[in-house]
ZADO-448678 format. One line per 2 residues: number of its first residue (from 0); their letters; for each residue x, y, z of N, C-alpha, C. Coordinates in nm, 3 decimals, decimal comma, padded with zeros to 5 digits. Layout:
NUM) a) X/Y/Z/X/Y/Z/X/Y/Z | ...
This chain:
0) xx) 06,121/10,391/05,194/06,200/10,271/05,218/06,296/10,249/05,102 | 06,424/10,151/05,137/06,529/10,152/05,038/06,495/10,017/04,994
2) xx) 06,441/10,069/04,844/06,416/09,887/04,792/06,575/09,807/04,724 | 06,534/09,715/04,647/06,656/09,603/04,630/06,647/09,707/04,481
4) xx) 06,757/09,650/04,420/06,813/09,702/04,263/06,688/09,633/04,163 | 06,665/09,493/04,169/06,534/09,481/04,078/06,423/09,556/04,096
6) xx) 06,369/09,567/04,233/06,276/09,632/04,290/06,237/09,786/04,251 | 06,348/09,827/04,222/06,369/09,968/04,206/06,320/09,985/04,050
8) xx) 06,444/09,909/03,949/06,373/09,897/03,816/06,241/09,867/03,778 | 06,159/09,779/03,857/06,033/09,741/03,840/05,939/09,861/03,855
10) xx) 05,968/09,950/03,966/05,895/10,025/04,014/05,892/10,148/03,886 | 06,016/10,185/03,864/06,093/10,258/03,717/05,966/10,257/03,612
12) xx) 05,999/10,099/03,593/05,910/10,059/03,463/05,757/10,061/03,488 | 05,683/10,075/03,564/05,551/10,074/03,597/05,524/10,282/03,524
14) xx) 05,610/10,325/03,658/05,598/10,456/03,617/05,583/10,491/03,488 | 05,677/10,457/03,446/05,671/10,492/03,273/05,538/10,472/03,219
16) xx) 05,531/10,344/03,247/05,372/10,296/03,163/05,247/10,379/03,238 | 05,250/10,407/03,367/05,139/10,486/03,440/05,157/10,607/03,398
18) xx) 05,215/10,668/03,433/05,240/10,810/03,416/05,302/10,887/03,334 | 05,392/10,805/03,252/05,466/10,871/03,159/05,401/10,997/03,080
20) xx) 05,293/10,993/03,042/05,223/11,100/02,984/05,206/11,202/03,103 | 05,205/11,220/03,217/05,213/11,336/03,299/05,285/11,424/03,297
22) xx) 05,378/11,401/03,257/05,533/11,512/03,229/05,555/11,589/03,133 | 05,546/11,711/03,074/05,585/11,785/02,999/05,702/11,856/03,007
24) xx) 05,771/11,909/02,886/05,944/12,008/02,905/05,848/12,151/02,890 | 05,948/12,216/03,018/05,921/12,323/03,012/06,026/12,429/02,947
26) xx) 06,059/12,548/02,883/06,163/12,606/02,894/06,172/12,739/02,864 | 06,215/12,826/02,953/06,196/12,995/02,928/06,359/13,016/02,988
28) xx) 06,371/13,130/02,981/06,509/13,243/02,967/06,527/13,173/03,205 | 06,446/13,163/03,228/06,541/13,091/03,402/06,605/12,983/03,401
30) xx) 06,538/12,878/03,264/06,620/12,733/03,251/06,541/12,642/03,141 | 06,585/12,494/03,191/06,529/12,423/03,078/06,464/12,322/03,185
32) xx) 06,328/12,308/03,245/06,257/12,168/03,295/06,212/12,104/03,285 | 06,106/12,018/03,376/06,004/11,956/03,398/05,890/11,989/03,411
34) xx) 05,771/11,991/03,410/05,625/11,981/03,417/05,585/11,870/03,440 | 05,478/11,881/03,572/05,408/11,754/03,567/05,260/11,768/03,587
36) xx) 05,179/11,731/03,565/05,047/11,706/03,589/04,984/11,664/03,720 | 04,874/11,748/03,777/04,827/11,628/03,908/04,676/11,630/03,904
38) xx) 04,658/11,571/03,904/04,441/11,565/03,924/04,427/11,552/04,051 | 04,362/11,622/04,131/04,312/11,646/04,258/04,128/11,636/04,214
40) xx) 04,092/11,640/04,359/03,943/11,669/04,385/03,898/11,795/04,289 | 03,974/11,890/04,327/03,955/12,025/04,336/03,993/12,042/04,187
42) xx) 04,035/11,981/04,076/04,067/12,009/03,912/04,225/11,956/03,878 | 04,258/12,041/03,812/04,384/11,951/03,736/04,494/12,087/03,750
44) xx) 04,614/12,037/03,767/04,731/12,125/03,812/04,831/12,054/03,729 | 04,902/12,211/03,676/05,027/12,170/03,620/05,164/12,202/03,701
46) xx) 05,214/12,163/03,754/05,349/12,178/03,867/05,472/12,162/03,785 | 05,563/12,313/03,846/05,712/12,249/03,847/05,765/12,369/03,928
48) xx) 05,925/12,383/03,907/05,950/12,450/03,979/05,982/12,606/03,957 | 05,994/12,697/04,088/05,973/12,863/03,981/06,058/12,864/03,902
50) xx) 06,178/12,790/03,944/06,299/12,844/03,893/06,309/12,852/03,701 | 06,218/12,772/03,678/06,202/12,752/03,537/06,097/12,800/03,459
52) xx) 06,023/12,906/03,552/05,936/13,010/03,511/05,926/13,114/03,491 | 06,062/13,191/03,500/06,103/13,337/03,570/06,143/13,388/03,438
54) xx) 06,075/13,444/03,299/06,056/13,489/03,226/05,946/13,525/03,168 | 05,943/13,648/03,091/05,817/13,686/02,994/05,762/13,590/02,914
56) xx) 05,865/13,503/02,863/05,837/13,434/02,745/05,864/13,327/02,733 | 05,772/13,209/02,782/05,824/13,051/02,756/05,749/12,992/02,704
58) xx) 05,764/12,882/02,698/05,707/12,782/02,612/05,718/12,622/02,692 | 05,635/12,573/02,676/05,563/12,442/02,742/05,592/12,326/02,582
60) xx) 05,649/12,200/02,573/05,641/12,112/02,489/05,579/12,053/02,485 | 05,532/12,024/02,382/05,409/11,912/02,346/05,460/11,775/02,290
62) xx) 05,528/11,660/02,355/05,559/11,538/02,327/05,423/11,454/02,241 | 05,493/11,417/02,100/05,359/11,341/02,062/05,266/11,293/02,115
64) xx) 05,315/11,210/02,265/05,225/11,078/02,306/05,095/11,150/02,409 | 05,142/11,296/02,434/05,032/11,389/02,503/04,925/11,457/02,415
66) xx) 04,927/11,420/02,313/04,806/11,529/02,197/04,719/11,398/02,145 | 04,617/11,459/02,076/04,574/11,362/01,958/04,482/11,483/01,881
68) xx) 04,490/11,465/01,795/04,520/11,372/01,682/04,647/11,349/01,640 | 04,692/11,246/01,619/04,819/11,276/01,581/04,904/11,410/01,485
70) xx) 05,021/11,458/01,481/05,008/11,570/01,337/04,991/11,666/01,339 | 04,895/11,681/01,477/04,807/11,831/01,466/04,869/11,959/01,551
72) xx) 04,886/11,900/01,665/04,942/11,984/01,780/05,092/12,028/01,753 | 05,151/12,000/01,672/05,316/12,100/01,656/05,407/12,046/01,806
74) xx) 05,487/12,110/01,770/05,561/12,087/01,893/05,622/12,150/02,023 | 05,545/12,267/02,023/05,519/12,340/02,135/05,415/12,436/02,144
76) xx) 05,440/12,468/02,260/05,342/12,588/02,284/05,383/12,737/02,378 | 05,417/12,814/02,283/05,498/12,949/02,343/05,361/13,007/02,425
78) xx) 05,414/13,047/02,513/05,320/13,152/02,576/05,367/13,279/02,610 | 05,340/13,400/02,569/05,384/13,518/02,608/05,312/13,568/02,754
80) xx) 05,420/13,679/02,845/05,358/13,657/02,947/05,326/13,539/03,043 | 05,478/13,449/03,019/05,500/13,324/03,087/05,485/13,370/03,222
82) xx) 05,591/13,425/03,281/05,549/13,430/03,449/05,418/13,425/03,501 | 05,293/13,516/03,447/05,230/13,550/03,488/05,077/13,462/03,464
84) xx) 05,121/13,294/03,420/05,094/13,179/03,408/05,023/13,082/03,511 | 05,154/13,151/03,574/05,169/13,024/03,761/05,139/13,129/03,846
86) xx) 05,110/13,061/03,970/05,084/13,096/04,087/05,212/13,053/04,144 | 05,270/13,145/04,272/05,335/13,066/04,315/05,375/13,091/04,481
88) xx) 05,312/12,993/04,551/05,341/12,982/04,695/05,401/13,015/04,765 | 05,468/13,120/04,886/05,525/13,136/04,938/05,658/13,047/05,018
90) xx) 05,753/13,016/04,986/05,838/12,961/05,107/05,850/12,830/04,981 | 05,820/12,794/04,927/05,825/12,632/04,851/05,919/12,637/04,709
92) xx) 05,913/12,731/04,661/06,039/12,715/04,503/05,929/12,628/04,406 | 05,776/12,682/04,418/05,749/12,608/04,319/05,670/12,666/04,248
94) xx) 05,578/12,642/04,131/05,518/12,718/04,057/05,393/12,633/04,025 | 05,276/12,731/04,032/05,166/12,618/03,974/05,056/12,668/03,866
96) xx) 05,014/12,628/03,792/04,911/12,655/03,711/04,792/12,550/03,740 | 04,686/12,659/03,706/04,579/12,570/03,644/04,564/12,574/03,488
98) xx) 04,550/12,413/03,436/04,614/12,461/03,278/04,414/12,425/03,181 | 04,311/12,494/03,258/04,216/12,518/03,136/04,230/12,632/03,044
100) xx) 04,353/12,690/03,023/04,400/12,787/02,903/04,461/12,724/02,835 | 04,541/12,604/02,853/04,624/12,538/02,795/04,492/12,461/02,723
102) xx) 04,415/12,388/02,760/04,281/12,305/02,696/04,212/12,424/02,640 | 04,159/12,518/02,647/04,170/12,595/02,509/04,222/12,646/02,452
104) xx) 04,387/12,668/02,456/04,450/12,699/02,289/04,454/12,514/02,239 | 04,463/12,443/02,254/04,412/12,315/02,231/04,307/12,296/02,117
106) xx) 04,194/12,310/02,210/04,075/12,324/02,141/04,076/12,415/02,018 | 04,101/12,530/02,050/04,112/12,651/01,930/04,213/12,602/01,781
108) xx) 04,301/12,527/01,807/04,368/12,460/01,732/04,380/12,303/01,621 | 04,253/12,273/01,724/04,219/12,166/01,647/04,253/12,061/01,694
110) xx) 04,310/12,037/01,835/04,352/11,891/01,890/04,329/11,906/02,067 | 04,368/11,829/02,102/04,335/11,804/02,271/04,436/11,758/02,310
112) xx) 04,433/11,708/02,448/04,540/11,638/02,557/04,475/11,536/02,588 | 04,621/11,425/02,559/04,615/11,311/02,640/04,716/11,303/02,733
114) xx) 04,672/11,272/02,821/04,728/11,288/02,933/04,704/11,164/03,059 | 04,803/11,151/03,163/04,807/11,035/03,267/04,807/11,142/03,374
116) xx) 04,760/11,236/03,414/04,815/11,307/03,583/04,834/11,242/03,690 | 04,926/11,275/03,789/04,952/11,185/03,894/04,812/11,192/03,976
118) xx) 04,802/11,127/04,034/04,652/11,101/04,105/04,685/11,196/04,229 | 04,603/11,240/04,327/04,668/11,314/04,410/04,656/11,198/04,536
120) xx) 04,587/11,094/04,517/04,574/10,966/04,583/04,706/10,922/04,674 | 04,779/10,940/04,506/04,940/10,884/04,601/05,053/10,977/04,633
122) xx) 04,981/11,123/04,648/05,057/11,207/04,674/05,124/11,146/04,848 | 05,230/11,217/04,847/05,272/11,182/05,010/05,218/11,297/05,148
124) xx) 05,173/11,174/05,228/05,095/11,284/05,322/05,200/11,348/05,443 | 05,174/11,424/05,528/05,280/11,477/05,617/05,345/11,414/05,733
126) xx) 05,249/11,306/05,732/05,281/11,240/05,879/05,397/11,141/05,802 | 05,403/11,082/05,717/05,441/11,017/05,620/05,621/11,081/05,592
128) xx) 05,620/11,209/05,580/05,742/11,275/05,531/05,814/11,286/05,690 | 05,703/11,333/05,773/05,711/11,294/05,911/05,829/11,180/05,955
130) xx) 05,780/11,060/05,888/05,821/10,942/05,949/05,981/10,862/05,858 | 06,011/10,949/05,768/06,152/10,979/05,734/06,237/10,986/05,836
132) xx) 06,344/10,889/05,855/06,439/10,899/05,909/06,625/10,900/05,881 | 06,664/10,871/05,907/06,829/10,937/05,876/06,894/10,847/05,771
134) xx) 06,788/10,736/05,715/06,810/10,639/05,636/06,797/10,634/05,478 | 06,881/10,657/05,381/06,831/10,745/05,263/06,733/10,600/05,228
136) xx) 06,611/10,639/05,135/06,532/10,567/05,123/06,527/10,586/04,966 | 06,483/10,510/04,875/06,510/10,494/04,693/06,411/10,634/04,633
138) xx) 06,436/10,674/04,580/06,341/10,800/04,529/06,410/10,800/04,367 | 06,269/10,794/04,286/06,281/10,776/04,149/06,237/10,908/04,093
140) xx) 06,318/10,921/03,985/06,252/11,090/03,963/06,227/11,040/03,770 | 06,097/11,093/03,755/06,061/11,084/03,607/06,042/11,203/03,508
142) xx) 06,183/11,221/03,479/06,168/11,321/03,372/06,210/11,379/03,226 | 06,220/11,471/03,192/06,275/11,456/03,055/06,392/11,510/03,024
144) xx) 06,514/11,466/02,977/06,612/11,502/02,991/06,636/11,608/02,881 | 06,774/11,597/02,832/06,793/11,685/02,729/06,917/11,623/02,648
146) xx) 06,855/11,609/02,509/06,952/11,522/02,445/07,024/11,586/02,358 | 07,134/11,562/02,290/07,255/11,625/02,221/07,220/11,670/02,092
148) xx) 07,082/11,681/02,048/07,025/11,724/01,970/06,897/11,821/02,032 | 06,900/11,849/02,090/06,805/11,924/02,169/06,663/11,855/02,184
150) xx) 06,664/11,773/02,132/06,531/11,656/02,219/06,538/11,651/02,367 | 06,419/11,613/02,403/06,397/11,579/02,539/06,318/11,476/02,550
152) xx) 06,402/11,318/02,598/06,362/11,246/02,601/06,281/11,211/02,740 | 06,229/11,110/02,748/06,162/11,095/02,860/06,276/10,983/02,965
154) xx) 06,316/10,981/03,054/06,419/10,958/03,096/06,366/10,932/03,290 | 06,461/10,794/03,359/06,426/10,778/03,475/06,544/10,760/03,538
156) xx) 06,542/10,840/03,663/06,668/10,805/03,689/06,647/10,810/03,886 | 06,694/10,682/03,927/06,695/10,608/04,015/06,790/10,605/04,144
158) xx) 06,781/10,684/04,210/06,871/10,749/04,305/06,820/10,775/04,445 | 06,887/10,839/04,520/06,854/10,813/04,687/06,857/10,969/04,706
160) xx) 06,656/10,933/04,811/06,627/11,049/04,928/06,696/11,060/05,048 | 06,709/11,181/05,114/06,762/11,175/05,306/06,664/11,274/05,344
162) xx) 06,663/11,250/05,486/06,589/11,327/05,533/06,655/11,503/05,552 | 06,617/11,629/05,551/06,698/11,754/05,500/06,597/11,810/05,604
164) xx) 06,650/11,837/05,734/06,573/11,952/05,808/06,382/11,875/05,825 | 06,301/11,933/05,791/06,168/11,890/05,758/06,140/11,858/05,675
166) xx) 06,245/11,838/05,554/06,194/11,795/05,436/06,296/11,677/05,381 | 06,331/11,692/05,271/06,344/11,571/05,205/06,479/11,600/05,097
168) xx) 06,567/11,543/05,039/06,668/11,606/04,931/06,716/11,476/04,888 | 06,752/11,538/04,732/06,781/11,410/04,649/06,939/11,428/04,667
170) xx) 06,979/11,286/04,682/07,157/11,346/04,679/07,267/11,345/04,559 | 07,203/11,291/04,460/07,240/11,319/04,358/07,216/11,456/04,304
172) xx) 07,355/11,511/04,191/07,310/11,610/04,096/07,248/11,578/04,012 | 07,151/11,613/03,905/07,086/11,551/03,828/07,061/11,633/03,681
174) xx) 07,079/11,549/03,586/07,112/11,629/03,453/07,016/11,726/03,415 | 07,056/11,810/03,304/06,966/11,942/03,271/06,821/11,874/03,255
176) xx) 06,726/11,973/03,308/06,625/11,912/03,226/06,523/11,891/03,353 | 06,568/11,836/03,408/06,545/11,794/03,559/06,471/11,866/03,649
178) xx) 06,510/11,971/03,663/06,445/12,031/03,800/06,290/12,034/03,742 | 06,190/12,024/03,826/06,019/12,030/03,835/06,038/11,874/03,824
180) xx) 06,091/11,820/03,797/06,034/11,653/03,742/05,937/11,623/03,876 | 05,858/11,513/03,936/05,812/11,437/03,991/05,914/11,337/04,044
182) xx) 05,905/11,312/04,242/05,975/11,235/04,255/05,944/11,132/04,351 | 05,949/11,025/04,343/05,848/10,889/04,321/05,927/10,820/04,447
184) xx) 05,865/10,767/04,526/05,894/10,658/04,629/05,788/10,563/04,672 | 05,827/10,461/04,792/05,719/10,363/04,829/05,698/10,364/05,008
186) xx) 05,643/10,396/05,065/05,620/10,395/05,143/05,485/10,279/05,223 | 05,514/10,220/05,377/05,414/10,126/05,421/05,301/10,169/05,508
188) xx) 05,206/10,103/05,446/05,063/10,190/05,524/05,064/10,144/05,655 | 04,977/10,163/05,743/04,952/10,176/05,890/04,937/09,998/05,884
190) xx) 04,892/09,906/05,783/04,828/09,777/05,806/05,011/09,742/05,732 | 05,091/09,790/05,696/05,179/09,718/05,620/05,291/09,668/05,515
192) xx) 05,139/09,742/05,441/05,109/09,733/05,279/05,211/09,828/05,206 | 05,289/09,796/05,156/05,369/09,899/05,052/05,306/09,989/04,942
194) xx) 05,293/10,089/04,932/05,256/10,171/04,860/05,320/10,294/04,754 | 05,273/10,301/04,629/05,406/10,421/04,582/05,285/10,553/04,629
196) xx) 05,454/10,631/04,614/05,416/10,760/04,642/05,455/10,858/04,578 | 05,421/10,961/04,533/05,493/11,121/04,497/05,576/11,184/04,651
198) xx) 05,614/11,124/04,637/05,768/11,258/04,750/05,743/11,388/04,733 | 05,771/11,470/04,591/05,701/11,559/04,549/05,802/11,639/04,422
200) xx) 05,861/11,753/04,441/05,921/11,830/04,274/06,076/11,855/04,335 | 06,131/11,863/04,248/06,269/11,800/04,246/06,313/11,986/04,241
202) xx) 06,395/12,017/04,342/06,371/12,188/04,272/06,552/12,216/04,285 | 06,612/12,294/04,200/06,760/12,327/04,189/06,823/12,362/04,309
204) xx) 06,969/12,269/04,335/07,014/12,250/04,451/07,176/12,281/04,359 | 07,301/12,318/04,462/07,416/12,270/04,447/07,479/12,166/04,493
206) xx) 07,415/12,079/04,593/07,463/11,979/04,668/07,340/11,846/04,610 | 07,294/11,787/04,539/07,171/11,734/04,516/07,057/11,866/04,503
208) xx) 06,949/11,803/04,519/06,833/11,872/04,496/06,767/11,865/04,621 | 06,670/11,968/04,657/06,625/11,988/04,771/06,451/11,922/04,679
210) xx) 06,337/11,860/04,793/06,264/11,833/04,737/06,148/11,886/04,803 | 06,035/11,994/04,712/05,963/12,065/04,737/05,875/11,916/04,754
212) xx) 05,793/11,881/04,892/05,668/11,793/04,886/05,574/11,778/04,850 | 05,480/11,695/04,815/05,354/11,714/04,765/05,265/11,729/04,871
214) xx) 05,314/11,700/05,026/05,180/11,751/05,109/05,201/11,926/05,106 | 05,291/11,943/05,139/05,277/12,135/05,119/05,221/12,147/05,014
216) xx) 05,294/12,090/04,871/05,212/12,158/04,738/05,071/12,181/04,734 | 05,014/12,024/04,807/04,892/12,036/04,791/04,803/12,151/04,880
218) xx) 04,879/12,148/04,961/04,825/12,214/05,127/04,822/12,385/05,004 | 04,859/12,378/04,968/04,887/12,536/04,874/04,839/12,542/04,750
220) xx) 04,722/12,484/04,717/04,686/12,457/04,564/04,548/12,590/04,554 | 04,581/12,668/04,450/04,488/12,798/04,475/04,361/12,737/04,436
222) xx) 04,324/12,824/04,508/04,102/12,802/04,544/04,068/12,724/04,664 | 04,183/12,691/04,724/04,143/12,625/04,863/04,155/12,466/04,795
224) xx) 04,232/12,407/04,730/04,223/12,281/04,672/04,272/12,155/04,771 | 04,305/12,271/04,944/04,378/12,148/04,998/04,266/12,085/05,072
């Protein structure tokens, strides 16, 4: 649904405070992205898209507010033999890990993860993407941009879904940094009730972004996680 301009910011600002710790920068020799986190039944998944996986050699960022102890964790984490990291689904443009390697070079190092993962609760279900119609509806995408110093801030930016064939597309272009982010809407339950949702990963488009869903993602989570 297309909320009002306050409505939208409100929703913005919740995210941040919920989830903001879900998101990590990703970046190897295909590009510079997003990472996001999801906790399912089935364990914990790190998502984004391939396009930002398609090298030997990348590296995953470690934003202060995701480690503790403070100090300890540095500010990234290279991994050699990046591609061969993720899993990645047929037909979807996306990439997935399970990150208990990531929780032990962690451990081995002397610090841990803090972390918010998206719940898979409010992932969006199919009947749901289903019920998309020709009406662009508000879709918030939370991710980390890329700043003129090569920081990557954490960054929200507030723009409109349409419906694209069976799926979904953002119609904005959206700055570096971007593609894998998480992308956030509200949808009304069967009784009413407004609810947010994950839409799902924001994946590289020339016209806007095309948006990989979270019911496929999930429907595709290795070990049978759907």
């Amino acid at each position: 649904m297309l909320l009002e301009p306050d409505a939208e910011n409100e929703v913005a600002y919740e995210l941040c405070q919920l989830l903001g710790r879900a998101i990590l920068p990703v970046r190897a020799a295909g590009g510079v992205g997003t990472a996001f986190f999801l906790a399912h039944p089935s364990g914990e998944f790190l998502l984004t898209a391939d396009a930002v996986t398609a090298a030997e050699v990348g590296e995953v960022g470690l934003r202060a507010s995701v480690t503790e102890p403070a100090g300890v964790a540095g500010d990234v984490l290279v991994l050699p033999e990046f591609r061969s990291w993720w899993v990645r689904p047929p037909g979807l443009g996306v990439a997935i890990m399970r990150p208990d390697d990531l929780h032990g070079l962690a451990a081995e190092r002397g610090w841990r993860w803090r972390l918010q993962p998206v719940p898979a609760t409010v992932a969006v279900r199919a009947d749901e993407v289903a019920g998309f119609g020709a009406e662009p509806v508000t879709a918030i995408v939370l991710a980390l941009g890329v700043g003129a110093d090569g920081g990557r801030p954490l960054e929200v930016a507030v723009e409109r879904a349409v419906r694209d064939g069976d799926g979904l597309r953002v119609t904005a272009a959206l700055p570096t940094g971007y593609v894998g982010a998480p992308v956030f809407g509200v949808r009304p339950d069967a009784a009413g009730e407004v609810g947010l949702r994950c839409l799902g990963l924001l994946l590289p488009g020339d016209t806007g972004h095309p948006v990989a869903t979270l019911d496929r993602i999930v429907a595709a989570l290795p070990g049978g996680a759907a």
